[in-house]
N, C-alpha and C positions, 0 to 999 in steps of 0.2 A: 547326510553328506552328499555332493553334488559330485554325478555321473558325468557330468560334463567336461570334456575337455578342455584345457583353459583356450586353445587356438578357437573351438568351437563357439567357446562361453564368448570370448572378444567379439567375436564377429557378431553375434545377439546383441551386445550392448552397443554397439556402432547401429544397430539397426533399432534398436531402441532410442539412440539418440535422435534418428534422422524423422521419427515422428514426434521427440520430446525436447530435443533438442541442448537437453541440460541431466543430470542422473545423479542421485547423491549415492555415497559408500553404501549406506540403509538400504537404499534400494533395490542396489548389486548382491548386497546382501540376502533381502525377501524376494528378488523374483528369479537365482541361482540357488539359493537355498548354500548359498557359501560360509564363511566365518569373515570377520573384517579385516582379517592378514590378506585374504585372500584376496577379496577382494582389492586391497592397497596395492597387492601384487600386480592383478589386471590394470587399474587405474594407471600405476608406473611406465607400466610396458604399451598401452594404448599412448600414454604420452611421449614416450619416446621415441616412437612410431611415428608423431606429429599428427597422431588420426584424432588426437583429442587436448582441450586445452582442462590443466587443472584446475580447480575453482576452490571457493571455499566447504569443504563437506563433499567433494565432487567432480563430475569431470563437464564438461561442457561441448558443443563442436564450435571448432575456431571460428563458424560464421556468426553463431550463436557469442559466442565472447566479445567479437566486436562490437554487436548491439550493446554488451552488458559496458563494454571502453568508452564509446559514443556516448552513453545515458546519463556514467559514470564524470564524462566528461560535460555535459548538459545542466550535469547537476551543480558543479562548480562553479560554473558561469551565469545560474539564476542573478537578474537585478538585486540588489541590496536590497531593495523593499522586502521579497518574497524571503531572502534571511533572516531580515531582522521580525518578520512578521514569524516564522518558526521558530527561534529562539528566543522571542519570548513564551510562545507555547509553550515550549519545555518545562518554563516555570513553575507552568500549571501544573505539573503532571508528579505526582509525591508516590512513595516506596509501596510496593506490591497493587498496585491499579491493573485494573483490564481493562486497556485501550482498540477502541475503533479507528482502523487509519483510512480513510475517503481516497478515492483515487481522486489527485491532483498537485500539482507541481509544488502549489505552496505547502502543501500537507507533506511532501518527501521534505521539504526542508527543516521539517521537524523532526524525521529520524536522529541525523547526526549528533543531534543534540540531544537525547534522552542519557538522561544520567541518571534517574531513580532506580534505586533495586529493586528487584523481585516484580518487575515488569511484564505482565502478557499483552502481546498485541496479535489482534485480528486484522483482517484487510484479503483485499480481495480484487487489488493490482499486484500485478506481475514485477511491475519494477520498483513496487514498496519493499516485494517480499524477497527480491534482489540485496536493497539496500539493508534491510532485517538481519539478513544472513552475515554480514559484517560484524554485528551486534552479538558477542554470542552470551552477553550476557541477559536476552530479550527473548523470553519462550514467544517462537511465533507460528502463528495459526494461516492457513490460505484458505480460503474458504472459495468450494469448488462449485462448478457449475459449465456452463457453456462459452468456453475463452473467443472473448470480442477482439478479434484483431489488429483492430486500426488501433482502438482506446487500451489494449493492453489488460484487460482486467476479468474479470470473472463475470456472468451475468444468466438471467435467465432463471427458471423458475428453481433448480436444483440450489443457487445461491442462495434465493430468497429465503426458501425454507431452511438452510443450515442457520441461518440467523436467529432461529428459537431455540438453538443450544446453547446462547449467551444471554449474558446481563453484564455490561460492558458500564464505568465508572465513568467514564467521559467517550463520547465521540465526539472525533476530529474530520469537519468537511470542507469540502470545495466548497465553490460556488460562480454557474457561467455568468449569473445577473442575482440582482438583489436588489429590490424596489420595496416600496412602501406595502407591499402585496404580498411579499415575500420573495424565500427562495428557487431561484432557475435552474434547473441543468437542461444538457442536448438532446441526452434518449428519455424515450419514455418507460422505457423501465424504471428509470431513477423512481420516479414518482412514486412507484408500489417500495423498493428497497429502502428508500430513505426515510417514509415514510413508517417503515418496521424499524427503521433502526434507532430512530429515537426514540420511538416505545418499550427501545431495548435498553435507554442509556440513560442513568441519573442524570448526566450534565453533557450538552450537545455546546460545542464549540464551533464556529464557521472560521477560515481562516482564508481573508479574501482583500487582494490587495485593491487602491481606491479607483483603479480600471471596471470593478467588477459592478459598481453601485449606480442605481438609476440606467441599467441596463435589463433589457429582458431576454431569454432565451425560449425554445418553444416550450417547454414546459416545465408549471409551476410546481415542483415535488412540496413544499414545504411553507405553509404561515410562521410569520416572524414572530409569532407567543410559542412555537415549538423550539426558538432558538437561545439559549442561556446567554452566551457570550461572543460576539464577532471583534473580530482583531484583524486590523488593517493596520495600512502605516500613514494615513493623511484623513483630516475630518472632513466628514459628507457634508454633503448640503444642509439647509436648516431642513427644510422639510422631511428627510429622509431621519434627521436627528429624531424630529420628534414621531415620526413616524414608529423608530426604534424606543423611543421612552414609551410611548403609548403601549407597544406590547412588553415592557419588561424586560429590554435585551440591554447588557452593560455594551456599550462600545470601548474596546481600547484599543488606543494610539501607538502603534509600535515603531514610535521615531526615534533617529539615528541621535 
């Protein structure tokens, strides 16, 4: 039982927020040593206070919320392309799979759509595992390491190595370029991480709208014989086509 006073305990979780910025009930729970009444009880009286905004599982700080409104509202607004290219993903994805979700915009467009049961997903963006938490029928995984700022996501060598506690049925990636050479992203880290993570996945999916192709970025993480299936919403060039039959990648067309 916690010796803590609940005026005490509040003021800790405010201070907890302003380096985390987000807190769930669990939390309040293990790091007060509380019950989850009790914590519900804190949660209430911080919010009525206005010192905090409630969430799903949690409480949040109001500056923290509006990034999650803005993202929330970012996400709505993707071009048609980038939806219809994540809904047909969904398709792919059949009842109790462990899924990989790639930080990148077309890849969130795939949450909303997950309707298979018995779903785990891993990832290791910030604002995947935002949209996850809506999902509560989607056991989900954040896999930790050194949080990148700008990009939102997890990285750095403590990530890499959580990625040999899975074996993941399908991963789903981004992609900055895609040429006959293969797959691009921005950091160099990509290189080592995505490169483990298809070694981690029976079936690797890219999901990359027709902006991304006959483009390069500084580094190439990925040859296009590591990739199963890319899904776009317009057909590439010839050269890039057979560049894609030569290594065994199916293209599909996710038109309106």
């Amino acid at each position: 039982m916690s010796l803590i006073y609940q005026e005490e305990r509040l003021y800790r979780i405010l201070e907890y927020l302003e380096g985390h910025e987000a807190m769930t009930v669990n939390e309040i729970c293990a790091i007060f040593g509380v019950s989850r009444d009790t914590a519900r009880r804190d949660v209430v009286k911080l919010a009525e206070r206005g010192a905090v905004i409630r969430t799903h599982g949690g409480i949040a700080l109001p500056k923290f919320d509006k990034k999650i409104q803005e993202y929330a509202a970012r996400q709505r607004n993707e071009p048609q392309e980038k939806l219809r290219i994540g809904e047909y993903a969904a398709t792919l994805v059949e009842e109790d799979e462990i899924l990989f979700l790639d930080v990148s915009t077309t890849v969130q467009c795939l949450i909303p759509r997950l309707r298979a049961a018995g779903l785990t997903v891993v990832t290791h963006s910030l604002d995947n595992a935002w949209l996850l938490m809506e999902e509560e029928a989607i056991q989900t995984y954040l896999l930790g390491g050194l949080l990148h700022p700008k990009l939102r996501h997890m990285t750095g060598y403590g990530t890499l190595k959580k990625l040999e506690d899975y074996r993941f049925t399908k991963a789903f990636l981004g992609a900055a370029g895609i040429t006959g050479e293969g797959i691009y992203y921005y950091d160099e880290d990509d290189i080592y991480f995505k490169q483990e993570l298809v070694r981690r996945a029976e079936q690797v999916i890219v999901l990359a709208d027709h902006t991304k192709f006959d483009q390069y970025s500084l580094f190439r993480a990925l040859e296009l014989p590591a990739i199963d299936i890319i899904i776009t919403d317009q057909p590439v060039s010839r050269k890039m086509q057979k560049a894609l039959d030569d290594a065994a990648v199916e293209l599909v067309i996710a038109s309106g």
